[in-house]
C-alpha positions as CSV (number, residue, x, y, z in Angstrom):
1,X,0.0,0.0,0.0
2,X,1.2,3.4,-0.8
3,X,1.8,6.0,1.7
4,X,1.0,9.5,1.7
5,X,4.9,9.9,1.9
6,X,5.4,7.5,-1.1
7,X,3.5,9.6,-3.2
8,X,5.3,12.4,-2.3
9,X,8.7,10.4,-3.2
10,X,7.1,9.7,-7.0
11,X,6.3,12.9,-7.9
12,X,8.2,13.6,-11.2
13,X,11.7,15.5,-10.6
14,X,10.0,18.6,-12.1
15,X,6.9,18.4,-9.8
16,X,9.3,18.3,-7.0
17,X,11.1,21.1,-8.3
18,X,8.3,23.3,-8.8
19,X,6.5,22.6,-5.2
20,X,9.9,22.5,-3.3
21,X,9.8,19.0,-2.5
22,X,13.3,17.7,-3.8
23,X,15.1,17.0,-0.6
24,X,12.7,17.3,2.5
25,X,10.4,14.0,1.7
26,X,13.5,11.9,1.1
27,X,15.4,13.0,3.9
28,X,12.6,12.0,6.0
29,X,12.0,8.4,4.5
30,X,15.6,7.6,4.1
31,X,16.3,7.7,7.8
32,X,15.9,4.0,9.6
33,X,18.6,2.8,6.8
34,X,20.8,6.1,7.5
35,X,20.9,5.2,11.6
36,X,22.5,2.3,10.4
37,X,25.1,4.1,8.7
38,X,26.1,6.2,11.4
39,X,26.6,3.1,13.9
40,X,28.7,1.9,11.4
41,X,31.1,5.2,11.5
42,X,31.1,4.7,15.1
43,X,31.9,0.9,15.0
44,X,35.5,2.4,13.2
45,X,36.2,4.9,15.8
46,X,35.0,3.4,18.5
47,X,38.0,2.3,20.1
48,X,39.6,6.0,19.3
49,X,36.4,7.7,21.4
50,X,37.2,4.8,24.1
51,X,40.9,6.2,24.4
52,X,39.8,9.9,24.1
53,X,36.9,9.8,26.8
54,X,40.0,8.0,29.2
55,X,42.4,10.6,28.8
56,X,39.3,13.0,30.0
57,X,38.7,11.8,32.6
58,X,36.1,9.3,32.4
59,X,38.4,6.0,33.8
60,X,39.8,7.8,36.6
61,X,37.8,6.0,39.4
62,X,39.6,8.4,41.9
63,X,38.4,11.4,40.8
64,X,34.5,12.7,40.4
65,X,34.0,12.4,36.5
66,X,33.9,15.5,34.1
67,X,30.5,17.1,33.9
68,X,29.2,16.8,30.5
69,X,27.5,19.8,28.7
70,X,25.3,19.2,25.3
71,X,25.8,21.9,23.2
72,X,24.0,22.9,20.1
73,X,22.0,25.4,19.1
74,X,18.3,25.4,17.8
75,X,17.1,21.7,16.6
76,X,21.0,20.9,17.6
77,X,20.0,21.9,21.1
78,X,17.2,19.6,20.7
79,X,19.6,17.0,20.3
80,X,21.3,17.2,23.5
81,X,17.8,17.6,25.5
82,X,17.2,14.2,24.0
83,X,20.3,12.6,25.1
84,X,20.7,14.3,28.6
85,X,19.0,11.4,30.8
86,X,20.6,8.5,28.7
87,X,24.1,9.4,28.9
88,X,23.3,11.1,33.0
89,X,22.0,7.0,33.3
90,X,24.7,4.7,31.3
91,X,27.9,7.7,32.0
92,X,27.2,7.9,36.0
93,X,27.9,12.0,35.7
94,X,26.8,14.9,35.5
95,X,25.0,15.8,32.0
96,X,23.7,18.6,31.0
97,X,22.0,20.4,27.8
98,X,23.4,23.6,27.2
99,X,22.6,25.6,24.5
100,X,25.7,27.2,22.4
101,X,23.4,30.3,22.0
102,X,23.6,30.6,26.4
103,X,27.4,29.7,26.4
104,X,28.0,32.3,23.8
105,X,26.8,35.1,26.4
106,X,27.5,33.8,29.4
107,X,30.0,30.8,29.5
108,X,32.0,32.5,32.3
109,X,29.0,31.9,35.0
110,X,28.5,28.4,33.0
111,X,31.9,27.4,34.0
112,X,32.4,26.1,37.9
113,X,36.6,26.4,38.4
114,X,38.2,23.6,39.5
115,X,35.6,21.3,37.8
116,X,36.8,19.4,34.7
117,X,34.3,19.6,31.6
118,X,33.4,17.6,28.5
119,X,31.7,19.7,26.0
120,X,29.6,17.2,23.1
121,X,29.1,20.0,20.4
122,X,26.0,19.0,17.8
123,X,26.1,20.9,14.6
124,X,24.4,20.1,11.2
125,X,26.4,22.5,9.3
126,X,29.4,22.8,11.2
127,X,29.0,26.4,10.7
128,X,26.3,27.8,12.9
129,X,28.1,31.1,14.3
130,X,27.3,31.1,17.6
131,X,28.9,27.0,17.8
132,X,31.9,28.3,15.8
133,X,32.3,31.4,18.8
134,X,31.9,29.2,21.6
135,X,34.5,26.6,20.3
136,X,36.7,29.1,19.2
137,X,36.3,30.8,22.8
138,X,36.5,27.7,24.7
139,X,39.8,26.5,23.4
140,X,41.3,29.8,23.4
141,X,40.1,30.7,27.3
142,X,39.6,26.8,29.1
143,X,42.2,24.5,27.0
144,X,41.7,21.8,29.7
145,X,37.8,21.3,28.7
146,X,37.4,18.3,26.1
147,X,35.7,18.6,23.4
148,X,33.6,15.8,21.0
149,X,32.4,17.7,18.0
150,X,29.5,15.9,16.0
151,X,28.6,17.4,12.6
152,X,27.3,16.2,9.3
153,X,29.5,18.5,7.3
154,X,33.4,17.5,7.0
155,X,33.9,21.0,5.6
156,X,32.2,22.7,8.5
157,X,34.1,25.1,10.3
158,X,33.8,23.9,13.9
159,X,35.5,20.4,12.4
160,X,38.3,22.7,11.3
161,X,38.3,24.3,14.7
162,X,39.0,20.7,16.3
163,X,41.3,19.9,14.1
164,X,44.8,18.3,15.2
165,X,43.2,19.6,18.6
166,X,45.0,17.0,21.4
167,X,41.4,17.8,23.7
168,X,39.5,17.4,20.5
169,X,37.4,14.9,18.9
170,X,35.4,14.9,16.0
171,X,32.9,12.5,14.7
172,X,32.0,13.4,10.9
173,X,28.5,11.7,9.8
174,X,27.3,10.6,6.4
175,X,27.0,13.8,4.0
176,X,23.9,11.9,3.0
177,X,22.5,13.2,6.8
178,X,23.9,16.3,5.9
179,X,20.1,17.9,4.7
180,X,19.9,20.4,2.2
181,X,16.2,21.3,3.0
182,X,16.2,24.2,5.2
183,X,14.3,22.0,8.4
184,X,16.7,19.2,9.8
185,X,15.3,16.2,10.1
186,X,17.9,12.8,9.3
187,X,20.7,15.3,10.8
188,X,18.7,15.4,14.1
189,X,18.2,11.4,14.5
190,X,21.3,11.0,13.2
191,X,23.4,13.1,15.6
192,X,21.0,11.5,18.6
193,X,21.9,8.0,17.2
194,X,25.6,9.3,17.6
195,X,25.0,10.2,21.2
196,X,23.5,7.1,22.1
197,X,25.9,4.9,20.5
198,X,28.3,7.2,22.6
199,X,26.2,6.1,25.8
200,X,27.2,2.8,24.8
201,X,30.8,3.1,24.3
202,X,31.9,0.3,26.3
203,X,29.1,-1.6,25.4
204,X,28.4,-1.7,21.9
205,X,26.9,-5.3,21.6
206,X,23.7,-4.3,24.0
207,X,23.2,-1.2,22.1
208,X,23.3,-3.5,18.6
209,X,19.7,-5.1,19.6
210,X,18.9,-1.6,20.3
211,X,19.6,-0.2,17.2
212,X,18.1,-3.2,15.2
213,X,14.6,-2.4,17.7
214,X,14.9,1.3,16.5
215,X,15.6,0.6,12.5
216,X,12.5,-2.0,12.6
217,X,10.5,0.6,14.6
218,X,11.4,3.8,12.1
219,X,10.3,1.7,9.0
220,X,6.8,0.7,10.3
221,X,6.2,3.5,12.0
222,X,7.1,6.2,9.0
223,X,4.1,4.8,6.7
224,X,1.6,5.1,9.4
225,X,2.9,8.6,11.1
226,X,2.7,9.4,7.2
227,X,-1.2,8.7,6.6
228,X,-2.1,10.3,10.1
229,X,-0.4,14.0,9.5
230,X,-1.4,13.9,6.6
231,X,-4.8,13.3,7.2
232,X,-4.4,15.9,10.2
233,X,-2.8,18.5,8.0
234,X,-6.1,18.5,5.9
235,X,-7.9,20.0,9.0
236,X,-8.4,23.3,9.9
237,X,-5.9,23.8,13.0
238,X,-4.3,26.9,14.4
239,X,-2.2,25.7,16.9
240,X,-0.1,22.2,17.5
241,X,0.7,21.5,21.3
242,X,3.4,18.8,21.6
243,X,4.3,17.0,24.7
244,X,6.4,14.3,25.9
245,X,8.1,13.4,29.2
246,X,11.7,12.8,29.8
247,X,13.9,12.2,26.8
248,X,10.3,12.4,25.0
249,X,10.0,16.1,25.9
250,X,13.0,16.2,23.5
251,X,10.9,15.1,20.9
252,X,8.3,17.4,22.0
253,X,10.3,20.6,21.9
254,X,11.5,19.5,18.2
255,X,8.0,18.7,16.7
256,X,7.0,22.0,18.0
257,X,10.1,23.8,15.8
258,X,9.5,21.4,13.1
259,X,5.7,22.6,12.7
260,X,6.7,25.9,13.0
261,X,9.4,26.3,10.6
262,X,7.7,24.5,7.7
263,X,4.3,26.6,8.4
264,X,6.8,29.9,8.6
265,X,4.7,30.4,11.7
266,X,1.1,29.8,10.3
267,X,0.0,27.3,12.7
268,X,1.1,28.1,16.3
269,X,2.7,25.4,18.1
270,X,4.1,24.8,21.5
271,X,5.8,22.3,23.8
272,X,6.2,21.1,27.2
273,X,6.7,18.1,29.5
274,X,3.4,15.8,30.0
275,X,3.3,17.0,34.0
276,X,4.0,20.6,33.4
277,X,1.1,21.1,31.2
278,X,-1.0,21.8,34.0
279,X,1.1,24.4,35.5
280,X,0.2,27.6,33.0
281,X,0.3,26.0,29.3
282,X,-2.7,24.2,29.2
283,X,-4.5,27.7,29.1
284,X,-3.4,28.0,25.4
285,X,-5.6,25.2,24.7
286,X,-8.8,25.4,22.5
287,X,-10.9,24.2,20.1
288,X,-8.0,25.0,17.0
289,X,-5.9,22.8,18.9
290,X,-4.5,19.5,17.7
291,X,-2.4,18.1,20.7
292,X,0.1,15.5,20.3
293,X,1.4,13.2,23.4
294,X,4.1,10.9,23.2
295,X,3.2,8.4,25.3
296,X,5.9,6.5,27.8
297,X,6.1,2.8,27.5
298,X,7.0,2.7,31.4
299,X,3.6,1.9,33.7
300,X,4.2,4.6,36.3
301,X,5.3,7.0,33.7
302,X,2.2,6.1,31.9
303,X,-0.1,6.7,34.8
304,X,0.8,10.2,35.3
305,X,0.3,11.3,31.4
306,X,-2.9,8.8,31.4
307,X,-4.6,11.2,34.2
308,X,-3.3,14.0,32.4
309,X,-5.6,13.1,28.8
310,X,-8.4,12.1,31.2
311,X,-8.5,15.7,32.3
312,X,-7.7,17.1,29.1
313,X,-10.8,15.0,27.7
314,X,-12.9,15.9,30.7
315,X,-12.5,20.2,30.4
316,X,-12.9,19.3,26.8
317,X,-9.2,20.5,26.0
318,X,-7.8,20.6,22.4
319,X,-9.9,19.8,18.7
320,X,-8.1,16.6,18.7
321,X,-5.9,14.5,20.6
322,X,-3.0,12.3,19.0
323,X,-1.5,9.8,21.1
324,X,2.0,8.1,20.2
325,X,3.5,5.3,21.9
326,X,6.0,2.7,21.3
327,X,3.4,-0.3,22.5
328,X,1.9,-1.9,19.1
329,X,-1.0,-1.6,20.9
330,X,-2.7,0.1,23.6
331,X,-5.8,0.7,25.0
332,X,-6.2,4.6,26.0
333,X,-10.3,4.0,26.6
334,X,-11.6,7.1,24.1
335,X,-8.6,9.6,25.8
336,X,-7.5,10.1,22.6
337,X,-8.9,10.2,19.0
338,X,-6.1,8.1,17.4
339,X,-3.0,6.1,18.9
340,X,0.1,5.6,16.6
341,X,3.1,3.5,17.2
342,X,5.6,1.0,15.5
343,X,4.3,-2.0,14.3
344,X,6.8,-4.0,16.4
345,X,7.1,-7.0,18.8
346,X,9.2,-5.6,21.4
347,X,9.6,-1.5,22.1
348,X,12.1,0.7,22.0
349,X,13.2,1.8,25.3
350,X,12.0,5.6,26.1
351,X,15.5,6.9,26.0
352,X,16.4,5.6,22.9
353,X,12.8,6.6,21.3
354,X,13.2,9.9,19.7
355,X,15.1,8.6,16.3
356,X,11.5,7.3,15.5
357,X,8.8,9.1,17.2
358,X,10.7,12.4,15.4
359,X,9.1,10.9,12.4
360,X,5.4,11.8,13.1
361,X,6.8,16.0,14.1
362,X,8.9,15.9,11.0
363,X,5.8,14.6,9.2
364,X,3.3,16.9,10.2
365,X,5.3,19.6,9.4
366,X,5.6,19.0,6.0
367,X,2.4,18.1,5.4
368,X,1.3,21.8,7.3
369,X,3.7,23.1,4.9
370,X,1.7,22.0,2.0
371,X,-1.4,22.7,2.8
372,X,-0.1,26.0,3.4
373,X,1.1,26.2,0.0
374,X,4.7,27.0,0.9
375,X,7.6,24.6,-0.4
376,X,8.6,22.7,2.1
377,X,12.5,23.0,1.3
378,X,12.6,26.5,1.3
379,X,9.4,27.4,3.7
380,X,10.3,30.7,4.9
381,X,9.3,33.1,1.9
382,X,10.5,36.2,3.8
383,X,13.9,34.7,4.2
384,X,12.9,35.2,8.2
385,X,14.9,31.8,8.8
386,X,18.0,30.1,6.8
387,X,19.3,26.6,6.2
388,X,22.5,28.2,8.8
389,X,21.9,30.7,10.6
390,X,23.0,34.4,9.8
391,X,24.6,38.0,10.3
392,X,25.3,37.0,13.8
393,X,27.7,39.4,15.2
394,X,30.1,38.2,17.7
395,X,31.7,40.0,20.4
396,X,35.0,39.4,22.2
């Protein structure tokens, strides 16, 4: 059966040319088989990234461990929010999301003395200004933090930065990851792949079933997630709410951006953890809402966003409400209109979730985008927003 995707994937090049679909459809579909990929570029340095994260500190059993910030900025940011409680669980330290755009202003009251630091820079480009500064800064001002740079661009200039740096380590992705539409999508899952075969280090072979879980799950799931936004996108709504909990709120903070950039701001959207809904947000909720939950697959997890929908369905909250989980099936009793999930025997676990449920955010922003009649690789027809980020001065 074709998917709404699919038929987006066979329009002729010229169709895709004219409606500005030649690189944001494909970068979607083709990422299960690019995670793949990027495991195996880890598998090759793996040893090198063993020997790196010992000289920083990490196999010193004497010492407290480095504190770990995740830098990026944007849907690089993202990145890190989605890794923080994975590598905080598997690394035993410290781990923190920090966005590059914060360090850039304020890295001095960032910076505890005495403390040893290992900065994990995200970057699609390689060349977002405000990543360049803060690299640039950091080795200049604190040579004893460490650095991992992750980037899908070899010619970026934060790579060249880290180059033949002895506290330096890059990791250079596929260029196929590398996405030429103006959203990221396979450069977000792909650089949160990187981080979590990262949590693995010393443990590749557990993370191998893992992996095999999360390719399995991102090719069932990206036909269905498909159908439903577009279906959804056909609607009239003026606002998206996305939320998640733990490393799901991740993928909750992304959809929202995703939506946003590839409506140029015509639908509304917001994020925020399942439990923090209550506490102010929920207000924003109407009847132009379309709210998406991604759902936990752990049972006390589950209970807490379960009474959250009841109440949402009691105070008639939100036009329609879009549960995804990564059960094959489960029973939510009428909270929500429609459940989506992998067709899969065994889930994912929730930290290693956002590869896949990124799909359906990703998804329903391009299918928003075309019902807007915008062109999805280029969606922001003021020029308000760029593939890299712009005219961003920098001050010593």
């Amino acid at each position: 059966m074709v998917s709404a995707l699919d038929e987006l994937l066979d329009l002729s090049g010229e169709e895709k040319l004219k409606r500005g679909l030649v690189y944001t459809p494909a970068e979607i579909a083709q990422q299960p088989a690019t995670w793949e990929s990027t495991y195996s570029i880890f598998q090759k340095r793996r040893t090198e990234l063993e020997e790196f994260l010992a000289v920083a500190g990490f196999a010193d059993n004497t010492q407290p461990k480095p504190a770990v910030f995740l830098i990026g900025a944007g849907t690089s940011d993202y990145v890190g929010r989605s890794l923080v409680l994975l590598l905080r669980r598997k690394w035993k330290c410290e781990v923190s999301a920090v966005p590059s755009t914060s360090l850039l202003t304020h890295m001095d009251e960032w910076l505890i003395p005495g403390q040893r630091y290992l900065w994990i820079s995200f970057s699609r480009s390689g060349d977002s200004p405000e990543g360049v500064a803060v690299l640039e800064q950091a080795l200049l001002r604190h040579p004893e933090i460490h650095h991992i740079v992750v980037s899908c661009n070899a010619r970026g200039r934060m790579l060249q930065c880290a180059a033949g740096k002895k506290q330096a380590f890059t990791i250079v992705l596929d260029d196929a990851v590398n996405d030429r539409g103006l959203a990221m999508t396979s450069s977000f899952s792909n650089m949160v792949v990187s981080g979590q075969c990262m949590a693995w280090v010393h443990d590749p072979t557990e993370y191998e079933g893992i992996l095999s879980r999360l390719v399995e799950a991102g090719r069932t799931f990206l036909p269905r997630a498909a159908d439903a936004a577009a279906a959804l996108a056909s609607r009239p709504y003026a606002k998206v709410c996305f939320i998640g909990s733990g490393a799901l709120q991740g993928v909750a903070v992304e959809s929202a951006l995703k939506v946003l950039e590839l409506t140029a701001g015509k639908i509304l959207t917001m994020s925020e953890s399942i439990m923090g809904l209550r506490h102010g947000p929920m207000a924003a909720l109407d009847e132009t809402t379309l709210l998406v939950a991604f759902l936990s697959t752990e049972e006390k997890v589950f209970r807490y966003e379960k009474d959250l929908l009841q109440e949402l369905t009691r105070k008639q909250l939100a036009k329609t409400r879009i549960a995804v989980g990564g059960h094959s099936e489960l029973s939510l009793d009428g909270l929500a209109e429609r459940y989506l999930s992998p067709a899969v025997r065994t889930s994912v676990p929730d930290d290693c979730r956002p590869p896949v449920d990124i799909l359906f955010g990703q998804l329903l922003g391009l299918f928003f985008s075309l019902r807007w009649n915008l062109t999805p690789d280029r969606p922001s027809p003021n020029g308000a927003i760029n593939r890299v980020v712009q005219d961003v001065m920098i001050y010593s």
